[in-house]
N, C-alpha and C positions, 0 to 999 in steps of 0.2 A: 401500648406502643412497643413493639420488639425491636432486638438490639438493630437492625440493619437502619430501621425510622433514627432513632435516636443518634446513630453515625451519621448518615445522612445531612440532619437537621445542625449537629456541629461544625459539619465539611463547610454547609452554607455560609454558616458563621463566620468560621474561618478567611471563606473567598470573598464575603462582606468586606473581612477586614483586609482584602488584597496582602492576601498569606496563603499564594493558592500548592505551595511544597504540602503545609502540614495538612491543607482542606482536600489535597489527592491524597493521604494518610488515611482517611477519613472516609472517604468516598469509597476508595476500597477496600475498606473494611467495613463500609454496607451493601457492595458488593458480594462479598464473600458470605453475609450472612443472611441474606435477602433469598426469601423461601423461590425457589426453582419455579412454582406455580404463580408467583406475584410478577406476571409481566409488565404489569404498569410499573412499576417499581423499578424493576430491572431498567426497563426502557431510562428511565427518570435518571436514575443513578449514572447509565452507561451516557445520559447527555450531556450531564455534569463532568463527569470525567473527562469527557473531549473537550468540552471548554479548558479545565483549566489547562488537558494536555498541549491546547493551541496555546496558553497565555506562557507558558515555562520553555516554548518554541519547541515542541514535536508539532508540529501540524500534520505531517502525517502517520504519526500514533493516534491523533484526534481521528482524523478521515476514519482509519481503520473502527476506533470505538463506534461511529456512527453509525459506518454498514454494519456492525454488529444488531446494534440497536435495531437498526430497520430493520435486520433480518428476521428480530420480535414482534414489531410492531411498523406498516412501510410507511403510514399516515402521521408518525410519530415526528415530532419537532427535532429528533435528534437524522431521522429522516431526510428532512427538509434543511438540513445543514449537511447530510451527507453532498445531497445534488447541488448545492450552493461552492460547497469545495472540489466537487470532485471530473473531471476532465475525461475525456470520452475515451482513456486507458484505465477508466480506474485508478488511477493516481491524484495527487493534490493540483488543484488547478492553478496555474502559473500565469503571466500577466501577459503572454501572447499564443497565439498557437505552435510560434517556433519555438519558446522554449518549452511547451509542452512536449512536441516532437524530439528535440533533444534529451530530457530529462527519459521518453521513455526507452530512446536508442542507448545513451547511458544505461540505465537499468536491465537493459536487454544484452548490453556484451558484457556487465560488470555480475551479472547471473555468472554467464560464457564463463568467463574468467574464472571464477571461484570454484565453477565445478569442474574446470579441469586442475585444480588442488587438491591433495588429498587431504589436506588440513582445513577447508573449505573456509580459510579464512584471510584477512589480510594481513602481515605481518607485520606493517612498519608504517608509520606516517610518509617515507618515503617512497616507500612500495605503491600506497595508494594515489601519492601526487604522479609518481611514473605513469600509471593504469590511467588515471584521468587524464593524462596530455595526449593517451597515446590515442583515447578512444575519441577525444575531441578533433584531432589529427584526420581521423575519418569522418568525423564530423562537419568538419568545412570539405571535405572534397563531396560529399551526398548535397549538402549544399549550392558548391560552387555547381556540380554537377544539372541541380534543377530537377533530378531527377522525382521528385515529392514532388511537385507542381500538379494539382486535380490530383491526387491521387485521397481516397479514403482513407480512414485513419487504419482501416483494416487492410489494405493494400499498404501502407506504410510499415504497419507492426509484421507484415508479410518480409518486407523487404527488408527493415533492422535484424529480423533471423538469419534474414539469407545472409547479410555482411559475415565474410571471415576475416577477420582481425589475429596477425600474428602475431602471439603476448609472448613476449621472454617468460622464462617460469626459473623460478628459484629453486625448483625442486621436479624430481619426476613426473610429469603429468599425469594425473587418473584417466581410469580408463573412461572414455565417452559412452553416455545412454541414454540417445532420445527418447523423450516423454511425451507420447500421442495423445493428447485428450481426446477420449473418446464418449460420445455417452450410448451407453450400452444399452437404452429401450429400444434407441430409435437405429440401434446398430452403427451410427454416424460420424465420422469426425466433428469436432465442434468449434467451428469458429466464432471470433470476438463479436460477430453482430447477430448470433443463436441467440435463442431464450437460454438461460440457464440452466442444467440440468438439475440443479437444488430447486427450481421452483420457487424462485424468490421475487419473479415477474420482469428481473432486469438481463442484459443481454449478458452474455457471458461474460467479456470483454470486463464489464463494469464490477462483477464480483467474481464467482472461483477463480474466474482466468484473468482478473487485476492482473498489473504492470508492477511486482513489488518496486519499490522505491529504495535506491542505495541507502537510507536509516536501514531500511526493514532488513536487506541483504546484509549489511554489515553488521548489524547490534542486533537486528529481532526487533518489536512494539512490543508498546508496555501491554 
């Protein structure tokens, strides 16, 4: 048994004894030492780890481990909790479709926002409750508007881009630089309901071109 089995086999232990801080301890540190070539393993390990990451409340640190996983193995159980959590942005799925629409216009002007910072970050508990009224503020008038009504979810993630939102800035704004996703076989721009251009069999949308979630923008996944 090598060291990654024998971490592994502890972590379990551990999240037996619903002690799932020290069994993520554990988990990735059979991570870290689980041969490159042992994809069953890998897969196994990265399922683990998104359980306990959903039980300590990142759910979507978990999400993220998944598609990881799948991206090893797509028939894998960590797989099949990927599509069970995840919402047609690529994001954590939420308990209606409007606040899945919210959540991804959130994350699409809370991008906006950050990279017109040169600090690309938030400064203040304050700073982030101002950013969150302002962009909810646009929020209910896309709403009251009705304008999302029949529209695709890719015709919606169309129109959360187009929203210009004027953010106070605390500091000089950086200079703006759109980023075309393009994929370069097919010479083509690449929209959220393309195949992927990793080849990973899911539409863009759902993996390279995910919806990061305000965890992800603000702190990173684990």
């Amino acid at each position: 048994m090598h060291a990654s089995s024998r971490s592994f086999r502890t972590g379990r232990r551990f999240l037996a004894r619903h002690r799932p801080q020290i069994a993520l301890e554990y988990f990735r540190k059979a991570l870290r030492s689980c041969p490159v070539d042992e994809r069953q393993e890998l897969v196994r390990t990265l399922f683990y780890i998104g359980i306990v990451l959903k039980q300590v409340g990142l759910p979507s640190s978990a999400l993220k481990t998944w598609l990881t996983a799948r991206g090893l193995h797509k028939r894998s159980y960590a797989g099949r909790m990927a599509d069970r959590y995840m919402n047609d942005y690529g994001m954590l799925r939420q308990m209606s479709s409007e606040l899945d629409d919210w959540n991804a216009f959130y994350s699409v002007q809370l991008k906006k926002y950050l990279e017109s910072k040169r600090s690309r970050k938030i400064g203040s508990q304050g700073e982030k409750d101002m950013i969150w009224d302002l962009i909810f503020e646009y929020w209910q008038g896309i709403l009251r508007s009705g304008v999302l009504r029949g529209k695709s979810n890719s015709e919606k993630l169309a129109l959360f881009s187009d929203v210009e939102i004027i953010f106070p800035y605390f500091s000089l704004p950086a200079e703006k630089h759109e980023i075309i996703q393009v994929d370069f076989f097919s010479r083509s721009r690449v929209s959220p309901d393309d195949p992927c251009p990793c080849h990973s069999g899911l539409p863009y949308g759902q993996c390279c071109g995910r919806i990061k979630c305000d965890e992800e923008l603000l702190y990173g996944l684990f």
